[in-house]
C-alpha positions as CSV (number, residue, x, y, z in Angstrom):
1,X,-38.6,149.4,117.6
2,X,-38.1,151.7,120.6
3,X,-42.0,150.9,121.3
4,X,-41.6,147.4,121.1
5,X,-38.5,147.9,124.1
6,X,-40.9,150.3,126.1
7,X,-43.5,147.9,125.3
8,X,-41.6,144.5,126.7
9,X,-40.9,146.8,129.1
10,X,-44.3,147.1,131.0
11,X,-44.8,143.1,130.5
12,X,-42.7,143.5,133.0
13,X,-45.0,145.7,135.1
14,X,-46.9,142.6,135.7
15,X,-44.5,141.4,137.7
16,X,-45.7,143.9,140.9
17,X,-48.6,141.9,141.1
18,X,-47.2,138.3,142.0
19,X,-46.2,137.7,145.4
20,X,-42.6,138.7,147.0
21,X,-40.5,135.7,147.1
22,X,-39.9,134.1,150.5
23,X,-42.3,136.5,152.6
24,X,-40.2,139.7,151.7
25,X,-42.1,143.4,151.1
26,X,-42.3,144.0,147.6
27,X,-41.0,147.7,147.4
28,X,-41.4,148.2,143.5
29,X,-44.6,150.4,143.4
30,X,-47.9,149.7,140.9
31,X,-46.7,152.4,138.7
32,X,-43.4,151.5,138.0
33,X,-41.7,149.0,135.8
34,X,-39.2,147.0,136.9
35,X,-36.1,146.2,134.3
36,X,-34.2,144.2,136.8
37,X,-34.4,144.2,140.4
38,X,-33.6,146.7,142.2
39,X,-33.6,148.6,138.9
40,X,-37.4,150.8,139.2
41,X,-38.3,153.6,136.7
42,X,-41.9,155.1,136.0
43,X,-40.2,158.1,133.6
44,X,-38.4,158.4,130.5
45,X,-36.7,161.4,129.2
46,X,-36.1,162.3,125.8
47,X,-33.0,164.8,125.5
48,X,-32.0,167.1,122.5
49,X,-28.1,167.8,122.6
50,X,-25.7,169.5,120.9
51,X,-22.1,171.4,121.4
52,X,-22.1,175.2,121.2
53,X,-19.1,177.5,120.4
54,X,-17.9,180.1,122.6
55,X,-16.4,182.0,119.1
56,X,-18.4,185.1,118.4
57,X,-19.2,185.9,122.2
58,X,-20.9,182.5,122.4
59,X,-23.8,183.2,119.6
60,X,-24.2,179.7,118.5
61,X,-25.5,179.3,122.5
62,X,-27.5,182.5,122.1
63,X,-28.8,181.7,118.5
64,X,-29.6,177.8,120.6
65,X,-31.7,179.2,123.4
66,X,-33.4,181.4,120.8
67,X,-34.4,178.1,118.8
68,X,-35.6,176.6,122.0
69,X,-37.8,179.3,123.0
70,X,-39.2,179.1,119.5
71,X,-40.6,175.3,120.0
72,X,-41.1,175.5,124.1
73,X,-44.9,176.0,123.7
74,X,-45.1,173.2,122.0
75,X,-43.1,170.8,123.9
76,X,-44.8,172.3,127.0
77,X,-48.4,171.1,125.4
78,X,-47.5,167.8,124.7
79,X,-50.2,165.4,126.2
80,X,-48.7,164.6,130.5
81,X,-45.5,166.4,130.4
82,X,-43.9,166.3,133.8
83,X,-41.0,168.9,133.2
84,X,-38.7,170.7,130.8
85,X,-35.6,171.3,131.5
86,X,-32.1,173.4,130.1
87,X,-28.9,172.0,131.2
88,X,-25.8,174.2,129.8
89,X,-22.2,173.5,130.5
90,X,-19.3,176.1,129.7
91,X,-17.0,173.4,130.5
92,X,-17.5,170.8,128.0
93,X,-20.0,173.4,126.2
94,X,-23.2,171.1,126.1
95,X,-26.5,172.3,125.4
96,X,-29.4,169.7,126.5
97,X,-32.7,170.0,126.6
98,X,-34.7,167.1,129.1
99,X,-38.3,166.9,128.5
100,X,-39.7,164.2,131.2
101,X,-43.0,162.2,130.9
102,X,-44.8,159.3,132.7
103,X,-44.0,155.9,131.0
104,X,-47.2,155.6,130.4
105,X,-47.6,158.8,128.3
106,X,-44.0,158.4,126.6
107,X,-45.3,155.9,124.0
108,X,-48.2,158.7,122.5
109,X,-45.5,161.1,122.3
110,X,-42.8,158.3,120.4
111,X,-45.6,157.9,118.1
112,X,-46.5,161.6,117.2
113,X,-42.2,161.3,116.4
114,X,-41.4,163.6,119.2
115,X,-42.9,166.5,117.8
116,X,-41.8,169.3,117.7
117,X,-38.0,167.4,118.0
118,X,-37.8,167.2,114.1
119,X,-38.5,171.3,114.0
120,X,-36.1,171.6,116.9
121,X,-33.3,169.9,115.7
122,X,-33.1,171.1,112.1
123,X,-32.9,174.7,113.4
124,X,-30.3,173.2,115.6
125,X,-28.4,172.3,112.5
126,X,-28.8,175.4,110.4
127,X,-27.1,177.3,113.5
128,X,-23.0,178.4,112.8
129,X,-20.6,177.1,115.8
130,X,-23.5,174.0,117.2
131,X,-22.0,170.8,116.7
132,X,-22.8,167.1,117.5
133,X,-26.0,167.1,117.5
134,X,-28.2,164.1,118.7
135,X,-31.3,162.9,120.7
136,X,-31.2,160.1,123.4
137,X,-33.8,158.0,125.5
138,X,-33.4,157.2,128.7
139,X,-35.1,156.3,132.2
140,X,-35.0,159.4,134.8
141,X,-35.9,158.6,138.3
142,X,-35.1,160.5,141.9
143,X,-33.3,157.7,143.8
């Protein structure tokens, strides 16, 4: 399903190729896809999140950065990855990890089943203290 969206979503792409309406500059650029105007993205992210604990000297985040380190090689291989990034708050105690991709690229990865997410996650599970643990999709573009 999410293929089919990203998918419908380049049809869109075609859209850079038709002229501007009444002699205006077309700003959306070959490489991006346009959802509606104004509204531009040629990368998607795929983040990993949980909740950590800060019970026991915060382990659950310690025993969470040690699960990441364990699958980083292998997100870091996967086929046009732009970036990976770590966000941790200690105020509302989230622990994300972003990993960033061309559009174009995104679908390959969707199809392998975000591997090594499945690995990543499960360990994220089995630790004491994480909670709320999820994945999201989304669009991630400097404005």
């Amino acid at each position: 399903m999410k293929t089919a969206i990203v998918l419908s979503l380049f049809a869109a792409f075609a859209s850079a190729f038709s002229a501007a309406p009444n002699g205006q500059r077309r700003t959306t650029s070959l490489s991006a896809i346009e959802i509606c105007e104004g509204v531009e993205f040629d990368t998607i992210s795929r983040e990993w999140r949980c909740k950590w604990s800060p019970d026991d000297d915060k382990k659950s985040l310690v025993e969470a950065q040690k699960a990441l380190e364990s699958v980083l090689p292998d997100v870091k291989s996967v086929e046009g990855v732009e970036g990976v990034q770590r966000v941790v708050c200690g105020g509302c105690l989230d622990f994300k990890v972003v990993t960033t991709l061309p559009a174009d690229k995104f679908g390959e990865w969707e199809e392998k089943g975000f591997e090594p997410e499945s690995k990543f996650i499960e360990k994220l599970k089995s630790i004491d203290g994480l909670s709320v643990v999820e994945t999201q999709t989304y669009t991630n573009m400097p404005v």
